[in-house]
C-alpha positions in Angstrom: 17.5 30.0 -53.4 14.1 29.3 -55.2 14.5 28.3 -59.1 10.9 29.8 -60.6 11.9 28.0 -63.6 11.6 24.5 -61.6 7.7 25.3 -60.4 5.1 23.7 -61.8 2.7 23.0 -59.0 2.6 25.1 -55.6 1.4 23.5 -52.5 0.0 25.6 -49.6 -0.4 24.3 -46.1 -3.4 25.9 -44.7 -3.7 26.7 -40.8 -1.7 29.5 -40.4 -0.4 29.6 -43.9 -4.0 30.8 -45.4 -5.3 31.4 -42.3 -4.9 31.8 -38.9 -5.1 29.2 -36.0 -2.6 28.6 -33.8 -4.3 31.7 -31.5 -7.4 30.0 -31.3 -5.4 26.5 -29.3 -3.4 29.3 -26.9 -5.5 31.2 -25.5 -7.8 27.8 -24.7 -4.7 27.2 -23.2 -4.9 30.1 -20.9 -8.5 29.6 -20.4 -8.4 26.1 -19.0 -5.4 27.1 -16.9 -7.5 30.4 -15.1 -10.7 27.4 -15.0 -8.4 25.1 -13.2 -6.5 27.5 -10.8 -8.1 26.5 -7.7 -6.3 22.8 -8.0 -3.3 24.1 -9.7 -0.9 27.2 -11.0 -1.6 28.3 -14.9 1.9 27.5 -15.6 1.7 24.2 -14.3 -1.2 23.3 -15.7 0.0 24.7 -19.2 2.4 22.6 -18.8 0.6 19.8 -18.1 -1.6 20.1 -21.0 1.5 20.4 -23.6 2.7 17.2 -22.1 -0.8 15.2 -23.0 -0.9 16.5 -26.3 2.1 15.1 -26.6 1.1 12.0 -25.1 -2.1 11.8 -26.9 -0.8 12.2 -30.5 -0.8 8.7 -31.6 -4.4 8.2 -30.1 -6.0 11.4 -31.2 -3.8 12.7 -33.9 -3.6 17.0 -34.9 -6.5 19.2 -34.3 -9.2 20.6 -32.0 -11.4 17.5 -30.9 -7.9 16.0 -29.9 -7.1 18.9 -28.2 -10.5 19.5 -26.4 -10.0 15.6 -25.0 -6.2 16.5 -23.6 -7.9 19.3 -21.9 -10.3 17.3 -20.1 -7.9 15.1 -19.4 -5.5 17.2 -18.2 -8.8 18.6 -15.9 -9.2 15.4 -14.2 -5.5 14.6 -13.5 -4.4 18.2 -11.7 -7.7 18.1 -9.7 -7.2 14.2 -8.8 -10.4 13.3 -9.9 -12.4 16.5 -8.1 -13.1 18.4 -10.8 -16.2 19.6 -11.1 -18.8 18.9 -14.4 -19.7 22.6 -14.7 -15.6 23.3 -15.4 -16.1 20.1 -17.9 -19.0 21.4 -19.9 -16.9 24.8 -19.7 -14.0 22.7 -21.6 -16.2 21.2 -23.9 -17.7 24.7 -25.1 -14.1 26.3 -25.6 -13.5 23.5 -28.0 -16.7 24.0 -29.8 -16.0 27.4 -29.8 -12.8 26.7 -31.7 -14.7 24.9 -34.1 -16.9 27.3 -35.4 -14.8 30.4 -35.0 -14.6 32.7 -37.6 -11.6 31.9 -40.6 -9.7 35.0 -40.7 -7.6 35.0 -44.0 -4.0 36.5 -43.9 -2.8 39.0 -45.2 -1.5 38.9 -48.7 -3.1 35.2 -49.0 -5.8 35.9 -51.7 -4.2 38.4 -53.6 -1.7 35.5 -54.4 -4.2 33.3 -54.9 -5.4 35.1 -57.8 -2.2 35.9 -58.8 -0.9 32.3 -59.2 -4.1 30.8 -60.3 -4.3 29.6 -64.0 -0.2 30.0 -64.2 0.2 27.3 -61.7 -2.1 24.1 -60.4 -2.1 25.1 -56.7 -3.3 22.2 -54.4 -3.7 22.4 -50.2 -1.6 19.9 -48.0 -2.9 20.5 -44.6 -2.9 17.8 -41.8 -5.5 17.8 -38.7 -9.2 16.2 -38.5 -10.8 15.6 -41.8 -14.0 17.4 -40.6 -12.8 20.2 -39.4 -9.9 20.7 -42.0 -12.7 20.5 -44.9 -15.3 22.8 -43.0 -12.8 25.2 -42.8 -11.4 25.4 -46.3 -15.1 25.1 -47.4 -15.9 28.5 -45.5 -12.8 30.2 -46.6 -14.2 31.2 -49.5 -10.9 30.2 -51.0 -11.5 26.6 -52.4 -12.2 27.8 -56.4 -8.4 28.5 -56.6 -7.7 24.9 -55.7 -7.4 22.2 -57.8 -6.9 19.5 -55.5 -6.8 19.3 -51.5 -5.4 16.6 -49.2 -5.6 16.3 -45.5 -2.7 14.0 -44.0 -2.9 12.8 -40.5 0.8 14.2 -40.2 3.6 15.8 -42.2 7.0 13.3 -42.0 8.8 12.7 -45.6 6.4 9.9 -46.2 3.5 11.1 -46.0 4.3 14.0 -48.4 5.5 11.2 -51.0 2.5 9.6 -50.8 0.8 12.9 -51.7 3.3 14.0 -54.7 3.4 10.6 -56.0 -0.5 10.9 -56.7 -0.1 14.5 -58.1 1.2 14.0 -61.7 4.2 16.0 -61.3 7.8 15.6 -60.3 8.7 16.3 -57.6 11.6 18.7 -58.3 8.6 20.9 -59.9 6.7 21.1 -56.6 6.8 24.2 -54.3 5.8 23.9 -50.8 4.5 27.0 -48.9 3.6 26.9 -45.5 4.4 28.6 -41.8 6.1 25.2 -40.1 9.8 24.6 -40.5 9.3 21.2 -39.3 6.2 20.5 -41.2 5.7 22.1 -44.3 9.8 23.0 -45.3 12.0 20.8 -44.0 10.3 16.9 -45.4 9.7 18.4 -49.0 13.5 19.5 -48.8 14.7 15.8 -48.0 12.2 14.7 -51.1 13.8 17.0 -53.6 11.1 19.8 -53.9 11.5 23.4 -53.0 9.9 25.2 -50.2 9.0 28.5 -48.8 8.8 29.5 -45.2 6.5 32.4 -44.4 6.5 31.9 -40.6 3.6 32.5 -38.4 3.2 35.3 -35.3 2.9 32.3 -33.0 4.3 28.8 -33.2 3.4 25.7 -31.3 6.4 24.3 -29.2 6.0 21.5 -31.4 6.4 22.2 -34.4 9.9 24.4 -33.4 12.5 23.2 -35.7 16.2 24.3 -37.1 17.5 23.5 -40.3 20.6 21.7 -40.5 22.9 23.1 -43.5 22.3 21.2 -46.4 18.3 22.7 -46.4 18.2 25.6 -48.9 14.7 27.8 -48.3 13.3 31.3 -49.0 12.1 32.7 -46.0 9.0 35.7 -46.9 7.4 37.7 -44.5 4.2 37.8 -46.3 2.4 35.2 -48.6 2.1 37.8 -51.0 6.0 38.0 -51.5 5.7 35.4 -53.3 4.3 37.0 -56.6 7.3 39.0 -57.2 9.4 35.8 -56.5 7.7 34.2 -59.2 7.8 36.6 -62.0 
């Protein structure tokens, strides 16, 4: 269970925690697959295009312009080499599209913000491209309630401590929010900080996780939740 008493500072991932995203990759998913249906079946090419990103994470790390290159990729291996450049300027413009689509703020998510803000110091740990993570959180309209932000190229244990080690704070007096079991709960557990799960409507196979035991989480439906939690 959460100790209030123990929060100091509350950290907020931010795709699909403050806003959402995941939608956006999936139905380029679909997209490329119906694009590429004359050399291959959607599934098989959805399939396909999960295995490069999984392939492709070390090289390209999280986020859309690593995602746009696995889809063009994953163009030129189901067509052997045939596919056409008017299906790769096509897969170029659904990830630009994904880069400039609109931010669409959860529910619950500002009404928090100005809730928590001035009782708390409220930072954003979000990993992804630093471009695109910062143009985002710049036209969400939400950055005043921030005092700091950090974008990490991933989310393991380490990476976390080399964020809360900078913050000021101990870590037993950090509270991480966020939609990803294996991301945003589960390394803040095994560093001694609490956590909060609000879980997203969709979830990317890879970042499915279950938590073993010993990791003790509040689970909220909404963001906003969180207010009475905290009283």
């Amino acid at each position: 269970m959460l100790d209030p008493t123990r929060v100091q500072l509350i950290a907020f991932d931010a795709d699909d925690t403050l806003w959402g995203n995941e939608m956006f990759f999936r139905d380029a998913e679909e997209e490329i697959a119906t694009l590429l249906a004359e050399y291959e079946v959607p599934h098989v090419t959805q399939r396909e295009m999960y295995a490069m990103e999984m392939l492709n994470l070390k090289t390209y790390g999280y986020g859309i312009k690593g995602f746009a290159l696995s889809m063009i990729e994953v163009a030129t291996k189901v067509s052997a080499g045939r596919v056409e450049a008017e299906i790769i300027n096509k897969i170029l413009a659904i990830g630009k599209r994904m880069l400039t689509a609109p931010i669409e703020i959860l529910p619950g998510v500002e009404e928090t913000l100005k809730a928590l803000h001035g009782r708390y110091k409220l930072i954003v740990i979000t990993k992804g491209d630093l471009l695109d993570q910062e143009r985002k959180l710049k036209r969400s309209n939400l950055l005043h309630y921030f005092h700091h932000t950090e974008v990490v190229s991933d989310k393991q244990p380490a990476d976390y401590k080399r964020v809360f080690d900078r913050l000021d704070t101990p870590t037993e007096n950090i509270l991480m929010i966020g939609n990803s079991l294996k991301s945003d709960v589960l390394p803040v557990l095994d560093l001694g900080a609490q956590a909060i799960h609000v879980p997203y409507h969709t979830t990317w196979e890879h970042e499915k996780a279950t938590a073993e035991d010993h990791h003790t989480y509040v689970e909220l439906d909404r963001l906003d939740g969180l207010i009475e939690l905290l009283k």
